[in-house]
N, C-alpha and C positions, 0 to 999 in steps of 0.2 A: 610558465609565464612567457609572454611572446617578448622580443625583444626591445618591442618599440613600447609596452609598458613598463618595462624594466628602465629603459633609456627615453622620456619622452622628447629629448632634441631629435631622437632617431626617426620618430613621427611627423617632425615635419620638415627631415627629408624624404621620406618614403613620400608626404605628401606631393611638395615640391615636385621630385623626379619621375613623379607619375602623370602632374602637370606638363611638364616638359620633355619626356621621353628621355630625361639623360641630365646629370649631375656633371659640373668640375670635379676633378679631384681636390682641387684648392676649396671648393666648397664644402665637400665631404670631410675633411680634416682641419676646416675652422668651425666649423660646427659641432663635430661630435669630441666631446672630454677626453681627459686625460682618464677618466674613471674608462670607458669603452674601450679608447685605443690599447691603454696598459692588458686588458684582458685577452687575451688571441681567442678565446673560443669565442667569445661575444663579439668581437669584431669581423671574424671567418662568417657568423651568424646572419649578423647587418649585410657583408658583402652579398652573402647566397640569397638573401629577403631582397637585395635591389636586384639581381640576375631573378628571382621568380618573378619581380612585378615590373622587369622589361626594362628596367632604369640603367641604361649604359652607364658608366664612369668614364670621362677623359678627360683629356689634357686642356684642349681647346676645340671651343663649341662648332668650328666647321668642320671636327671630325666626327660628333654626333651621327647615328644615321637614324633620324627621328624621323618616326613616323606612328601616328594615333591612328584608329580605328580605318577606316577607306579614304582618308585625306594625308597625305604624303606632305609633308614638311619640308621647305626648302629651307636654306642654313638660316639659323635663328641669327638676327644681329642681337648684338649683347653689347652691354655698356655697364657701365659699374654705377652702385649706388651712393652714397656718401658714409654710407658703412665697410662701404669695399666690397660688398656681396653684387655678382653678375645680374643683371636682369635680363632677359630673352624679350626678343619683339618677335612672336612666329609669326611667320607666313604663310598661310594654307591655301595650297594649288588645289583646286575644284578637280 
């Protein structure tokens, strides 16, 4: 069973971070459980699943180094939503 059926909050950060080339850390640890994080193989699982699908983890979003398919991403502005979750504005250089 892959992990993000096992965990489906995991799914939509795989979603999200595929979207945007890169997660907060504060995002990734308000989103996924206390069931996920207490588990270490299942958490080592989630991290090595966001390093296969290219989804950075950091601290803060001008340390991203995103970049999607042949369009190169300049620093995404981020603003918070009234949930506390970041939203990204990308900017894509031609």
């Amino acid at each position: 069973m892959l992990i993000e059926e096992k965990y489906p909050e995991v799914q939509i950060l795989f979603k999200v971070g595929k979207e945007k080339g890169y997660l907060l850390y504060e995002e990734v640890q308000t989103v996924l459980s206390d069931e996920v994080t207490g588990e270490p193989k299942d958490l080592e699982e989630v991290y090595t699943r966001f390093f296969d699908l290219g989804i950075e983890i950091v601290t803060d979003p001008d340390r991203a180094s995103c970049h999607t398919g042949s369009h190169r991403i300049r620093r995404p502005r981020c603003s918070r939503d009234r949930r506390g979750f970041f939203l990204a504005v990308l900017i894509i250089r031609s």
